[in-house]
N, C-alpha and C positions, 0 to 999 in steps of 0.2 A: 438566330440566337438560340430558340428551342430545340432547332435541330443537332445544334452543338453540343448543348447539355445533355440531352437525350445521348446522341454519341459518347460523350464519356461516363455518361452513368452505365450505360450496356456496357462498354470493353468492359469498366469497373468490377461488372456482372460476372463479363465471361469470366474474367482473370479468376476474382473471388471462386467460381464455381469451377473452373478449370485446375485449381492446387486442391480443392475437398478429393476431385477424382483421382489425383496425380498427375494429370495431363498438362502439358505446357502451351504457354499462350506465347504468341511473336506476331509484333504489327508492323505489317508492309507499307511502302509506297509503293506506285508505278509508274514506268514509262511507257507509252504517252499514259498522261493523265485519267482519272476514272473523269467523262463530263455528264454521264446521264444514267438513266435506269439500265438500257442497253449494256452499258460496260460493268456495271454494276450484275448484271445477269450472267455476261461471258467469263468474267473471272470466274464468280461465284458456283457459276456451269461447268467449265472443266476443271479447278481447282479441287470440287470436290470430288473426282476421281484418284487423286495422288493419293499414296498409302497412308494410313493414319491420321490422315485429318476427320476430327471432329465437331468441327464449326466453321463457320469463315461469317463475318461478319463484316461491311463496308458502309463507308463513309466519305461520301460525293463530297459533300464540304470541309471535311478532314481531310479528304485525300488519302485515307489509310485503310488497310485490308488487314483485319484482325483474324489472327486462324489459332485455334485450339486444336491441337494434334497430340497422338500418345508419341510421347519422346523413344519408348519403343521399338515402334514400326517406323519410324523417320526423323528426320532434323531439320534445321534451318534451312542449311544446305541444299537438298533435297527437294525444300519445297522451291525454293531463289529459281532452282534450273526448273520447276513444276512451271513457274509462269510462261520463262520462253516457250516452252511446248504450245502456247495460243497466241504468241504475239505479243509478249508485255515482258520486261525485266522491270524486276522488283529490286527495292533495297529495304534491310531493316532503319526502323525508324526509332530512334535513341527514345527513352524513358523522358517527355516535358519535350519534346522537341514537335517545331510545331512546319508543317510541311506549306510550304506556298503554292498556290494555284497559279499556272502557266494562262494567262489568258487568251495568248497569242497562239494555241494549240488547236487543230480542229480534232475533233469528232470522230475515230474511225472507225464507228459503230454506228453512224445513223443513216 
């Protein structure tokens, strides 16, 4: 339960601190699911090569990949196809929309 709060106090953060800059925030899901530190490192690891991302922030028990990028240098779009480039399609995750955890998934980072 702390880790959940924690999670939406920080997006809370990025968003708040992402509009002062200009920059725009958009929170992912993935497929397969994020289940450990590992997948949480491999997004996190090639994600921030894509042009204009300025943050990326995750959430093993959310389920979601929060990315602050300058609207700029890139888009949505842009970043959607940035996942397949490691092995994951992503989708955006609606404003209150809450993502279920596939139990029945393994691992394909451990």
């Amino acid at each position: 339960m702390k880790k959940a709060i924690l999670s939406t106090m920080l997006m809370l953060f990025v968003s708040v601190a992402a509009m002062a800059k200009g920059d725009s925030t958009v929170v992912f899901t993935t497929t397969p699911q994020m289940h450990c530190a590992n997948c949480e490192t491999k997004i996190k690891g090639n994600l921030r090569f894509e042009k204009g991302v300025k943050d990326i922030a995750t959430s093993v028990p959310d389920q979601t990949v929060t990315v602050t990028y300058d609207p700029k240098k890139t888009n949505v779009d842009k970043l959607l196809k940035g996942f397949t480039k490691f092995g994951y399609t992503a989708r955006r995750v609606q404003p209150g929309e809450k993502v279920a955890t596939k139990t029945d998934e393994a691992c394909p980072n451990m």
